[in-house]
C-alpha positions in Angstrom: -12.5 176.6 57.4 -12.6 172.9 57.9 -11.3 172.2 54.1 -8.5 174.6 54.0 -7.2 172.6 57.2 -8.0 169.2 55.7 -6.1 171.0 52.8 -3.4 172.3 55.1 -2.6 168.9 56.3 -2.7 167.3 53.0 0.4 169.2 52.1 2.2 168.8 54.9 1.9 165.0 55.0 2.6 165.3 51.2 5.7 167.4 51.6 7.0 165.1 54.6 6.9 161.9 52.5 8.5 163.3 50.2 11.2 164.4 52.4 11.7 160.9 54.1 11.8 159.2 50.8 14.4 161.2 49.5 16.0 161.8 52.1 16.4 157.7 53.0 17.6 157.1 49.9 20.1 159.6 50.0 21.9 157.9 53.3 23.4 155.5 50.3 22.8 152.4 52.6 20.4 149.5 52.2 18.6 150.5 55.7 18.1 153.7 53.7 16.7 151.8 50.7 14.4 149.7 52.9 12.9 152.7 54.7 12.7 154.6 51.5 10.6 151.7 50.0 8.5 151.4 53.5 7.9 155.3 53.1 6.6 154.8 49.4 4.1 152.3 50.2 2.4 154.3 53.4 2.3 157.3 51.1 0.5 155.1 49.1 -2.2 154.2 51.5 -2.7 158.0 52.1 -3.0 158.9 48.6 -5.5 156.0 48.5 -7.3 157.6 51.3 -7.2 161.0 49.9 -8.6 159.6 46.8 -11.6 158.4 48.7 -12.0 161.1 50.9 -12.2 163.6 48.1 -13.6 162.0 44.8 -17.7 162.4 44.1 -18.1 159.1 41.9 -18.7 156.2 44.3 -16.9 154.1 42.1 -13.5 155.2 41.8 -14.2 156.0 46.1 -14.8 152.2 46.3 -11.8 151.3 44.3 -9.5 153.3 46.1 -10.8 152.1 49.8 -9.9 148.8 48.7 -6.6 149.9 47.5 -6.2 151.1 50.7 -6.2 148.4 52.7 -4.1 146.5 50.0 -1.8 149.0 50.7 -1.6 148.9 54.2 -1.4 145.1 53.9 1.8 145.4 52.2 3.3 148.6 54.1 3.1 146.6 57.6 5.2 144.0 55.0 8.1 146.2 53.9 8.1 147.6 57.3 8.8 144.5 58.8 11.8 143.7 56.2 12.8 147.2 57.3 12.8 146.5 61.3 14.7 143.5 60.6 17.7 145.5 59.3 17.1 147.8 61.8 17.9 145.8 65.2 20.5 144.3 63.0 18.8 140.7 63.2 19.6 137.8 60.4 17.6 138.5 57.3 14.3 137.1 56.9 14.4 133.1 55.6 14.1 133.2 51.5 10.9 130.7 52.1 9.6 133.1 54.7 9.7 135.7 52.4 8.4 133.3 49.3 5.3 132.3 51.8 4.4 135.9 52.9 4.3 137.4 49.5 1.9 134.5 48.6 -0.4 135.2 51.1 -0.5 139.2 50.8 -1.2 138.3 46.8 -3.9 136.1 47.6 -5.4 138.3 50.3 -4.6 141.5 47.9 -6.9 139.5 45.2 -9.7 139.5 47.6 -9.7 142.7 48.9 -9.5 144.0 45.3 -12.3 141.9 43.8 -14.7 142.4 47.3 -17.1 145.1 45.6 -17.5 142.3 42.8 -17.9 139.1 44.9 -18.4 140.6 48.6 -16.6 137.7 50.0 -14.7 140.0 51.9 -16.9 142.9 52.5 -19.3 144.9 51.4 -18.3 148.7 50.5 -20.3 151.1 52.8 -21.1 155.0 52.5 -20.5 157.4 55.4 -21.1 161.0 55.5 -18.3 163.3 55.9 -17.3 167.2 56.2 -16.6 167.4 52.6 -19.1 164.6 51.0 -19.1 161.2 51.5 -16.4 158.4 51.8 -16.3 154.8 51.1 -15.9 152.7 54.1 -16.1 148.7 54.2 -18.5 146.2 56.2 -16.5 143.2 56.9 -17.5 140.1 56.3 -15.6 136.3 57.9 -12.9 136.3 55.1 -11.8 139.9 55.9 -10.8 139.1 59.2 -8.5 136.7 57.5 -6.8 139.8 56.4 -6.7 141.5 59.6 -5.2 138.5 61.1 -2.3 139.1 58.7 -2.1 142.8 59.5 -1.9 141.4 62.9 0.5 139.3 62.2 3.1 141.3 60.5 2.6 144.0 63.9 3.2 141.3 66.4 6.3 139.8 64.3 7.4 144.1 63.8 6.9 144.6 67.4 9.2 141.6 68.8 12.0 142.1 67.2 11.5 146.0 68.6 10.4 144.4 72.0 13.8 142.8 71.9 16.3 145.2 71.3 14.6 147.8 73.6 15.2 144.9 76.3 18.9 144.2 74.9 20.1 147.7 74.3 21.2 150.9 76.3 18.3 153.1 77.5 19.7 155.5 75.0 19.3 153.4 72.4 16.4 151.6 73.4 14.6 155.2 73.0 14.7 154.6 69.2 13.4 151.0 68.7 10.5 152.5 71.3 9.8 155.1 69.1 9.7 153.2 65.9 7.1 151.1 68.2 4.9 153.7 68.9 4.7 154.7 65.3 3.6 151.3 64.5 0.7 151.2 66.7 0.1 154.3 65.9 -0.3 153.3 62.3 -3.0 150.1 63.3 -4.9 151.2 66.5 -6.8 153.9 64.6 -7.7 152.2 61.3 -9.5 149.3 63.8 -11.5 151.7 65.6 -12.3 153.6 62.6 -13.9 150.5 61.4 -15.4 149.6 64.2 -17.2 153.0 65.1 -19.8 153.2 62.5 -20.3 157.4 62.9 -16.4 157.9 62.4 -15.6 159.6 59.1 -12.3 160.4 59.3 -9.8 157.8 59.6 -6.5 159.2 61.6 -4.5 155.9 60.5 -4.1 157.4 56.9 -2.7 160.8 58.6 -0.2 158.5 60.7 1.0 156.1 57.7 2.0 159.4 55.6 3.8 161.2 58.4 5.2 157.1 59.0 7.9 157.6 56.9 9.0 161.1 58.1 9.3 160.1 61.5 11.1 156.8 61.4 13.7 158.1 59.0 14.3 161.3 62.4 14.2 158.2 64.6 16.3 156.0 63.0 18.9 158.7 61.3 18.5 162.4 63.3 16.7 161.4 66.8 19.4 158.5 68.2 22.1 161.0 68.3 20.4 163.7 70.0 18.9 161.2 72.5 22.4 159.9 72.9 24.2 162.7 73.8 21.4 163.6 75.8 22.3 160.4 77.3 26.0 160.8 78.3 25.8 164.3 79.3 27.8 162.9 82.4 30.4 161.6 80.7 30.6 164.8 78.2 31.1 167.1 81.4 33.9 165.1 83.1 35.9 165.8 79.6 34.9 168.5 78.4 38.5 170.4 78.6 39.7 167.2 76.5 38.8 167.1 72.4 36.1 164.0 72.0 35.0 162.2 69.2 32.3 159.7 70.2 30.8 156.1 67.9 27.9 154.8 68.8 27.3 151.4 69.1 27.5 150.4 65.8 30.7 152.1 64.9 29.4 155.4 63.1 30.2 158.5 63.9 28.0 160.3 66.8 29.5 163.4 67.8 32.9 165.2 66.7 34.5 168.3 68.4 36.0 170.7 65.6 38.8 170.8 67.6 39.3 167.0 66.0 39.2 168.2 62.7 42.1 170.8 63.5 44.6 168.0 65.3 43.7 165.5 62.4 44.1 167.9 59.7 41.0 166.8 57.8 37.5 165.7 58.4 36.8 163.6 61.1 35.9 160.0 59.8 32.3 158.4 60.0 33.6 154.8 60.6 35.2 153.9 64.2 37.1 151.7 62.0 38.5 153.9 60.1 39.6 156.0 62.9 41.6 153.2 64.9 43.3 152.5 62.0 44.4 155.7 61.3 45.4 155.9 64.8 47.0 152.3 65.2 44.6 152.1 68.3 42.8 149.4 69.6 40.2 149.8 72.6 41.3 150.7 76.4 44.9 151.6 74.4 46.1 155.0 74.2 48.6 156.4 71.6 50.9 159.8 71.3 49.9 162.1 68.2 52.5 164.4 67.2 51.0 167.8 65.2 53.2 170.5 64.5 54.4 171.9 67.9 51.7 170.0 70.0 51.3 166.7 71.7 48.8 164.9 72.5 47.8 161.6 74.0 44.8 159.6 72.7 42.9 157.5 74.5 40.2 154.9 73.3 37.7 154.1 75.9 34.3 152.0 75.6 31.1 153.4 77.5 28.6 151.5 79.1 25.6 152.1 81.2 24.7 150.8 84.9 23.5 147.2 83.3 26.6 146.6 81.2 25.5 147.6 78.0 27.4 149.0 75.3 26.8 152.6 74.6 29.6 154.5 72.5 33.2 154.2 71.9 35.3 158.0 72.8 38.2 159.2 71.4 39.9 161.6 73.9 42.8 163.6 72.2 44.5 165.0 75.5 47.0 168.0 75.2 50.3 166.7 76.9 52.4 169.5 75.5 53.9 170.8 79.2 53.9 169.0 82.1 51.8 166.0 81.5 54.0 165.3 78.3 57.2 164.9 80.7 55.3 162.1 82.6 54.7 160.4 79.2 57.7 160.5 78.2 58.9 158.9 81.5 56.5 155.9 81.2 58.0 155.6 77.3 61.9 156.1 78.5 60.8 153.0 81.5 59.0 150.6 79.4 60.8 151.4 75.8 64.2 149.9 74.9 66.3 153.1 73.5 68.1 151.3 71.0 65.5 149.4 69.2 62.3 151.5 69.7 60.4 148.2 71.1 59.1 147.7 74.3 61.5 147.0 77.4 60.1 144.2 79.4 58.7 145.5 81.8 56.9 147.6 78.9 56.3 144.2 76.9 54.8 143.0 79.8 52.7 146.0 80.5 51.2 145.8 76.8 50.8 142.3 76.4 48.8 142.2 79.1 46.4 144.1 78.3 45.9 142.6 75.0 45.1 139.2 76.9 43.2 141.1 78.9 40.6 142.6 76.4 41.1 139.9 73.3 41.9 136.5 74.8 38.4 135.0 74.7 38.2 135.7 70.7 42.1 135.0 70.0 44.4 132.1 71.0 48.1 133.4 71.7 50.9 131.9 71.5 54.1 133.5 73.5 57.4 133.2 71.4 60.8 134.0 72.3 63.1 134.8 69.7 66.6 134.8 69.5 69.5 135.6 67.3 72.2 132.7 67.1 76.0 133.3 68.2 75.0 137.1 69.0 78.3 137.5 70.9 80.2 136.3 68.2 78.7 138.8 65.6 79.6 141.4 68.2 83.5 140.4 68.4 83.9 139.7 64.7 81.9 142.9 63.2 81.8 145.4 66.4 79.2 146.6 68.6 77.6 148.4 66.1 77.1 146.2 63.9 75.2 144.0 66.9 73.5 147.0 67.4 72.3 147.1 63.4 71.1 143.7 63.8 69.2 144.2 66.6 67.7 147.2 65.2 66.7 145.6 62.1 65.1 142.4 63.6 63.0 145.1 65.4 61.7 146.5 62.1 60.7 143.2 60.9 58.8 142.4 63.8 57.2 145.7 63.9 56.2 145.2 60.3 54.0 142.3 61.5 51.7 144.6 63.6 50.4 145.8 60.3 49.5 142.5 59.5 47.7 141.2 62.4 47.2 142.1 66.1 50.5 140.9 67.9 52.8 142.8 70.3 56.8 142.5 70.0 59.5 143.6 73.1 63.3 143.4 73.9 63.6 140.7 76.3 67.4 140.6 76.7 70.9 141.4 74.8 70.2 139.2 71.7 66.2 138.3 72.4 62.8 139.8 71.2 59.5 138.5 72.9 56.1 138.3 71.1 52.5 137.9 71.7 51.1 137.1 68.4 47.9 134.8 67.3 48.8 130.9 67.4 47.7 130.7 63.3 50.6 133.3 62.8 53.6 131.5 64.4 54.5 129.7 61.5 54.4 132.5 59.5 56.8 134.4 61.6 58.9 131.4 62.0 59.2 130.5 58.1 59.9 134.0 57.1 62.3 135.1 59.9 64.3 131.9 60.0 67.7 133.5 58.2 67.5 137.4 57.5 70.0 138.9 55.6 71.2 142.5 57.5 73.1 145.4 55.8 75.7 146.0 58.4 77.4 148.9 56.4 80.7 149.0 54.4 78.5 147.2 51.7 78.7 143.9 54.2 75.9 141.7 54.6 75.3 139.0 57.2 72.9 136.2 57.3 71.3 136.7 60.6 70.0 132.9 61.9 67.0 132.8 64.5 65.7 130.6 66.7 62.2 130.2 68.4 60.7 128.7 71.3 56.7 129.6 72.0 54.0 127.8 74.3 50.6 128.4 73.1 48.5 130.0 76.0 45.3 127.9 76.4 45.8 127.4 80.5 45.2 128.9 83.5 48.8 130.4 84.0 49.7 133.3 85.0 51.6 135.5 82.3 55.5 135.1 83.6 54.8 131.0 83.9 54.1 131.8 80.1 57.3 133.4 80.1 59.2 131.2 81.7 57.7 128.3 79.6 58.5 129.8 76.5 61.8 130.5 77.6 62.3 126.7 78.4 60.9 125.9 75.0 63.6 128.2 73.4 66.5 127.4 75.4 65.7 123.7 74.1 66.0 125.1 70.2 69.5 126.6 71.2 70.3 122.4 72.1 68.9 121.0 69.0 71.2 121.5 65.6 68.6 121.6 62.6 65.4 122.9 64.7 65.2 126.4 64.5 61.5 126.2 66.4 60.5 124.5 69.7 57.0 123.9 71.4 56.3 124.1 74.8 56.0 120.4 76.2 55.9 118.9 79.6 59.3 117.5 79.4 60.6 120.9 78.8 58.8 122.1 81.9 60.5 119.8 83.7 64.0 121.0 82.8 63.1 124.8 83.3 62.6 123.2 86.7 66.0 122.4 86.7 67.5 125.3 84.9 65.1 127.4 87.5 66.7 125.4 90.4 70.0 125.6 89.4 70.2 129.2 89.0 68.8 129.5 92.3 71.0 127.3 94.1 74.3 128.5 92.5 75.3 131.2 95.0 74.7 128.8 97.9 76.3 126.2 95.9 79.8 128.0 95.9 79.5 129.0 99.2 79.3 125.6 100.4 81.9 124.3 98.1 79.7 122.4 96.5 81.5 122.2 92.8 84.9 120.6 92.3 87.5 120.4 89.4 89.0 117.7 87.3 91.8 117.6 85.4 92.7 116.7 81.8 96.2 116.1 81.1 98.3 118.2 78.8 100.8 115.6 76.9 103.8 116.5 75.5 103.0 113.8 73.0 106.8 113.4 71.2 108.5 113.1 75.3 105.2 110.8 76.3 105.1 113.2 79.5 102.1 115.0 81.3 103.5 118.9 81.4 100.0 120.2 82.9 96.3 119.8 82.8 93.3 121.6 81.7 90.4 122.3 84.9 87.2 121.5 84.1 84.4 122.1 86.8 81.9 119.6 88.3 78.8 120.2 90.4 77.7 117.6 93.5 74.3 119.1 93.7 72.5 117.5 96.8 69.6 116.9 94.9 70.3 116.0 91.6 74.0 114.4 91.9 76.5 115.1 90.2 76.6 117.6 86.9 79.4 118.1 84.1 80.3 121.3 83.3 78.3 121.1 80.0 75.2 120.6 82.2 74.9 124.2 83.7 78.3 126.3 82.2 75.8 128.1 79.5 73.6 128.7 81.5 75.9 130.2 84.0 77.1 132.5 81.2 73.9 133.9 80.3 72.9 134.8 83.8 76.5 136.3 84.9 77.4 133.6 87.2 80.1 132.5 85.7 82.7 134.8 86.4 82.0 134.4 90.5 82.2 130.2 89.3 85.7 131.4 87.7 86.9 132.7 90.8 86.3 130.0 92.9 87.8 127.9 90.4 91.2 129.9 90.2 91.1 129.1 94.3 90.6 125.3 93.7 93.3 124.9 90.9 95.4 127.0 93.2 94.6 124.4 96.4 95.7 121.4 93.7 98.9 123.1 92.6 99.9 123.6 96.6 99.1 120.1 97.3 101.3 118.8 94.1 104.3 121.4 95.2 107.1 119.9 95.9 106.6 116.1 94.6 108.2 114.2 92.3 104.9 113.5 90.8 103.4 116.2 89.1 105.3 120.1 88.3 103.2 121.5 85.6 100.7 123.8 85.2 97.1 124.3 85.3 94.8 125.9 83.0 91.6 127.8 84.1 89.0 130.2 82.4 89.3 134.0 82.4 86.3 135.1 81.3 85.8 138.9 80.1 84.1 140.2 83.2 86.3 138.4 85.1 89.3 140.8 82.8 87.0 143.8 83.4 87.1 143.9 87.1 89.1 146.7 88.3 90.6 144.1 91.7 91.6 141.3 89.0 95.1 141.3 89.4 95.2 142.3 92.8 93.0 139.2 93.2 95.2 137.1 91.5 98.6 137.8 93.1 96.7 137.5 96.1 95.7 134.7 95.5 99.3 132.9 94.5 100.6 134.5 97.7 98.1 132.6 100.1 99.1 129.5 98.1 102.7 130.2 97.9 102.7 129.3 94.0 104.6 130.9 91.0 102.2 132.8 88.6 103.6 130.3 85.6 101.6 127.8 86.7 98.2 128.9 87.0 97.4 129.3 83.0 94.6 131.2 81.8 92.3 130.6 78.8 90.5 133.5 77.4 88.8 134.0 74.1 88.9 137.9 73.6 90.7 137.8 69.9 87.2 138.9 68.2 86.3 141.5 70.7 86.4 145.4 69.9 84.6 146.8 72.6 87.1 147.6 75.2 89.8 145.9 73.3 92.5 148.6 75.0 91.2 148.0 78.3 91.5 144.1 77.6 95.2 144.4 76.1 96.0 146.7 79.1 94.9 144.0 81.7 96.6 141.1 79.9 99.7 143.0 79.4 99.7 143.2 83.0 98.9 140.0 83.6 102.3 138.7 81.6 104.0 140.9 83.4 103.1 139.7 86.4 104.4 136.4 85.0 100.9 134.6 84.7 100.8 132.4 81.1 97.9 134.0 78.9 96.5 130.9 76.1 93.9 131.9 73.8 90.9 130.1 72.1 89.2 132.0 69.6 91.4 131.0 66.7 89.3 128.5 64.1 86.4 129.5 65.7 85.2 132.2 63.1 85.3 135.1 64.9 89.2 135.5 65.7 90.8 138.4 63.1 94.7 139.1 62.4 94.2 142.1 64.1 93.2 140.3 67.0 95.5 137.8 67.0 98.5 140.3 66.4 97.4 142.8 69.4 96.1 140.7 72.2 99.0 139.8 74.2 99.1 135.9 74.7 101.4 133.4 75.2 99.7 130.2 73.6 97.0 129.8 71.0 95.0 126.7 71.6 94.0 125.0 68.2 90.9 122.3 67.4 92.0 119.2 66.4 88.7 119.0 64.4 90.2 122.5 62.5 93.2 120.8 61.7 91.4 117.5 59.9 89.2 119.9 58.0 92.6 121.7 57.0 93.8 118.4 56.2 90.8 117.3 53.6 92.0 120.2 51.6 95.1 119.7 51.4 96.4 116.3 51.8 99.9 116.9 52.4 99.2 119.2 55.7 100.7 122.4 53.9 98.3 124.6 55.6 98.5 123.1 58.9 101.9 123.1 59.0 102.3 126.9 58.0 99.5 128.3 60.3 101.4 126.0 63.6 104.7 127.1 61.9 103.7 130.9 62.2 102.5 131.1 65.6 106.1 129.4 66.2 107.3 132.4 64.5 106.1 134.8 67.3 107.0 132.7 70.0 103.2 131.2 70.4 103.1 128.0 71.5 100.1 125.9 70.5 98.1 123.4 72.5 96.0 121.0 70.2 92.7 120.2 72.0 90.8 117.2 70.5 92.7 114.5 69.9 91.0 111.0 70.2 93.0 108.9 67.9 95.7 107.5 66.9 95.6 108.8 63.4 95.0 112.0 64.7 98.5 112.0 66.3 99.6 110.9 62.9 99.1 114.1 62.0 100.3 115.9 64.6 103.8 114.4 64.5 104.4 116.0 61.0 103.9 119.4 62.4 106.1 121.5 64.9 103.9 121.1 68.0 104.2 119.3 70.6 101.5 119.7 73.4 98.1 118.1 73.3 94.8 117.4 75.3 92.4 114.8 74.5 90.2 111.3 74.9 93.1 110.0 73.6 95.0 110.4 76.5 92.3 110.8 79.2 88.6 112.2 80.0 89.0 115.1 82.7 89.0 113.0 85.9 89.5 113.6 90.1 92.9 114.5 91.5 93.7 111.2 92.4 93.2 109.8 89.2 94.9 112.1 87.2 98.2 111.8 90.6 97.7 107.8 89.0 97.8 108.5 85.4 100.8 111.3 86.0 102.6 108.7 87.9 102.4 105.8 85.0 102.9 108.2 82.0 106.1 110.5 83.5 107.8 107.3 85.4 
């Protein structure tokens, strides 16, 4: 009865290491190839056992005990390389390795030559069930060898010790498993050399089942334990499709309803899956399939202590209800016409990617902005702004693909980006001038420019924003740099910038901005005929400011048409205070702005206005630059039509500036086109004689267009003016814009 169950458990330790060596080897990985190995060897030092055990000539008993123990020397080797990989530790030093190898071959030469010299040992004889079985009597050198068997365990059962202490309890359960099968594979052996009556030595049993068991441990028994593990957190979703990675990225569990929503197998590798999803941990991301909708949420799992346990993909069904509040969050942090993020969306997003990758990525927050963006929109249209801004999207979104970086609409004609510092200047070099289809066959080079700070402080995200703002409002100032830095000394003017905005409101209230005037000559009668209003700020703390100091900024913000207003009230206050003398009866030129034409009170406003003042409307000019614009074109010709009618004097300023069109020019009701001296001497170099000038001033004379010349600083450049039918001019020639009582002196020594 006793040898059929020695016989019984023969096979089944056979058929087992079998199993775990085909079946490592089969996993296609090189853990799989080092546990296949390991398995090979302990087979080994069963078969060598079972050789003794069951063989009647003492000699081939002795040779195979001693192959035994050789055996075991050098499974407790391959085990260790094994355990290495396993708790995903450096590989073993190359001399390490060199050293070890040495010492097994030199101690495998003794064991194997110990029934010839008996250095080692002697070989002994005890009786067993079946017969006897060779068994050795150690001598001093063979505890040389058990020091190396000791050795190897202790080195095996550290690195195990280790992870156990670093790792999930969930995890932790595997490395203590592949520990107990390693002292389960030693412990015996010693006391079966120790006891002197023992004839069967269990070790053998445990180093053929060895293999079996650590390839369940390592490949089959994790995941069971795991789930096991997270039952909680399988029960809070488990109306929600989840497909869980463990801690090393390989697939742990996957609902079938995955496989459905995917449309194909789930994939083993988390990585795999993220990309497929454009995911990125703690993000979430909307699926589209067929009729369904779903939201899918990445989420990392730890335990009570912080450790890492699995990464879970929720896929959540938002088809009804929940779908609605989705697409509310979308609608409130997307911009509808480019399909980026609003800001408040950018915001949201880059955020979070601070958040969870600043300590292993250095960002950099860029603003980017397209250059004369209004212009584009009142030579080509609205929509073809809108093409532009569209495609500059697409290009940015592009760069996602290429590394982690997230892109929003900050404003009309700006994008904002959180992007790796390494990448700015490939952004920058390959998004500098972009050529954009705008239909019709039409292309337009599209110029950029960039301001970023790089975000290695302690800020908080909108002093980011508000630095990189300051960096790009800088580029806008600079001809030739398309790309500005953060520095302290532009941190100082977005100070400025910041503190001008803020005191603006108060600032007109108190009446704290005053005009100047430049004189208007009617250069061929040497006479002053009206003046130009340009706009100065006293600002209590920073003195006083030109007009070229704060007017684009104003216009960016919207604060310039309530600046125009108060303007129109200050020009009108100087033209009451001239009435009536002999010293100055002209006109004054102010700004209409667009919004200022697209309030529905304008002209009510403005007739108010000459009524409180008790002034004619021909002497309050106004300049407006609307010859480019088709949005609301008819709404601006029906305003200025009414204007004129009104008798207010309507001069223009678009033409020479590259975005005026013969269309324009031939449907917005004006009274005076204002021309750029510097136009004229460009007109000039190609074409010496002035032919050009002459017929472009000669057909505005045509239509009853009178032209002002703005510009002029020389005397050559009145040179040219004489040979053409104007007459009116404004320039450093005659004077800088200076106070009222100045420009009462100047009026009084010209006109007398």
């Amino acid at each position: 009865m006793t040898a059929y169950l020695g016989l019984l458990g023969f096979v089944i330790v056979t058929v087992s290491l079998l199993f775990s060596v085909v079946a490592s080897y089969r996993e296609r990985s090189y853990q799989g190839r080092l546990l296949g190995r390991t398995s090979i060897v302990c087979g080994l030092v069963f078969v060598t056992y079972s050789v003794n055990y069951l063989s009647k000539d003492r000699d081939i008993m002795a040779l195979a005990c001693c192959l035994q123990y050789i055996c075991i020397l050098w499974a407790f080797y391959f085990m260790l390389v094994f355990v290495v990989e396993f708790c995903g530790s450096k590989k073993l030093n190359f001399g390490l390795r060199m050293f070890s190898i040495a010492v097994l071959m030199l101690d495998s030469a003794v064991i194997l030559t110990g029934p010839i010299n008996e250095i080692a040992f002697e070989i002994g004889y005890r009786n067993s069930v079946i017969g006897e079985i060779a068994v050795l009597k150690p001598k001093f050198f063979f505890w040389f060898h058990c020091l190396v068997c000791i050795f190897e365990i202790s080195t095996i059962a550290s690195f195990l010790i280790k992870k156990i202490v670093d790792s999930a309890k969930c995890y932790a359960i595997k490395y203590l498993t592949v520990l107990a099968i390693l002292f389960l594979m030693a412990m015996p052996n010693g006391f079966f050399l120790l006891n002197e009556s023992a004839t069967y030595d269990y070790s053998s049993a445990f180093f053929g089942l060895a293999g079996f068991v650590l390839y369940l441990a390592v490949f089959k028994f994790s995941p069971i334990m795991l789930l096991r593990g997270v039952q909680g957190y399988m029960s809070a979703v488990v109306f929600d499709t989840v497909v869980l990675y463990d801690n090393a990225g390989n697939l742990l569990n996957s609902d079938a309803r995955a496989e459905a929503i995917l449309g194909h197998p789930v994939s083993g590798k988390e990585k795999e899956m993220s990309d497929e999803l454009d995911i990125s941990e703690d993000e979430r991301t909307v699926l589209e399939k067929g009729d369904k909708t779903y939201t899918v949420f990445s989420r990392k799992v730890f335990d009570k202590k912080g450790k890492y346990v699995l990464s879970a993909y929720v896929f959540h069904d938002v088809t009804d209800s929940e779908k609605e509040i989705l697409k509310e969050h979308q609608n409130a942090t997307t911009d509808p016409l480019t399909g980026a993020y609003n800001r408040a969306g950018f915001m949201e997003y880059a955020q979070n990617m601070v958040d969870n990758h600043g300590s292993e990525v250095c960002f950099a927050l860029m603003i980017c902005g397209i250059n004369n963006f209004k212009d584009i929109n009142r030579l080509y249209g609205t929509k073809a702004g809108d093409t532009v801004l569209r495609d500059i999207a697409g290009r940015l979104s592009d760069y996602r693909k290429r590394f982690r970086m997230t892109y929003g609409r900050n404003a009309e004609s700006k994008f904002i980006l959180l992007l790796p510092f390494d990448e700015v200047d490939t952004v920058v070099s390959e998004m500098s001038t972009v050529p954009v289809n705008i239909g019709d066959d039409r292309t337009i080079d599209v110029n950029l420019r960039y301001g970023f700070v790089v975000m290695n402080e302690d800020l908080s995200f909108e002093e980011y924003c508000e630095n990189a703002l300051a960096a790009f409002v800088n580029s806008k100032k600079n001809e030739g740099f398309s790309v500005v830095e953060f520095s302290r000394d532009l941190k100082e003017e977005q100070k400025i910038r910041e503190t001008l905005l803020a005191d603006a409101p108060h600032a007109i209230e108190n009446r704290e901005f005053e005009i100047e005037l430049q004189p208007h000559m009617n250069f061929r009668e040497k006479k002053v005929v009206g003046a130009k209003a340009w706009v100065q700020w006293n600002h209590p703390k920073l003195g006083k400011l030109y007009q070229d100091r704060f007017m684009d900024l104003f216009n960016e913000s919207g604060i310039v048409a309530e600046l125009n207003r108060y303007i129109w009230r200050a020009a009108a206050e100087t033209l009451e205070r001239l009435k009536g003398s002999d010293i100055f009866n002209g006109y004054i030129s102010v700004e209409l702005d667009k919004k200022n034409i697209m309030d529905p009170g304008l002209t009510d406003v403005l007739t108010g206005l000459l009524a409180e003042y008790d002034i004619k409307p021909e002497k309050l000019h106004f300049v407006v630059r609307v010859c480019g614009e088709k949005e609301n074109r008819a709404a601006i010709i029906r305003v200025l039509t009414e204007l004129r009618s009104r008798g207010f004097y309507i001069e223009e300023a678009d033409f020479g500036k590259g975005y005026s069109t013969i269309s324009g020019i031939m449907t917005i009701p004006f009274d005076c086109e204002i021309i750029s001296m510097e136009f004229l001497r460009e007109a000039i170099k190609g074409d010496s004689s002035g032919r050009a000038a002459k017929a472009l001033i000669s057909a505005f004379a045509s239509i009853d267009v009178g032209v002002v010349i703005v510009g002029v600083d020389s005397k050559e450049d009145i040179k040219i003016l004489e040979d053409t039918e104007t007459e009116i001019a404004e320039g450093a020639y005659f004077s800088a814009p200076v106070p009222l009582k100045e420009f009462v002196g100047y009026v009084k020594k010209i006109n007398r």
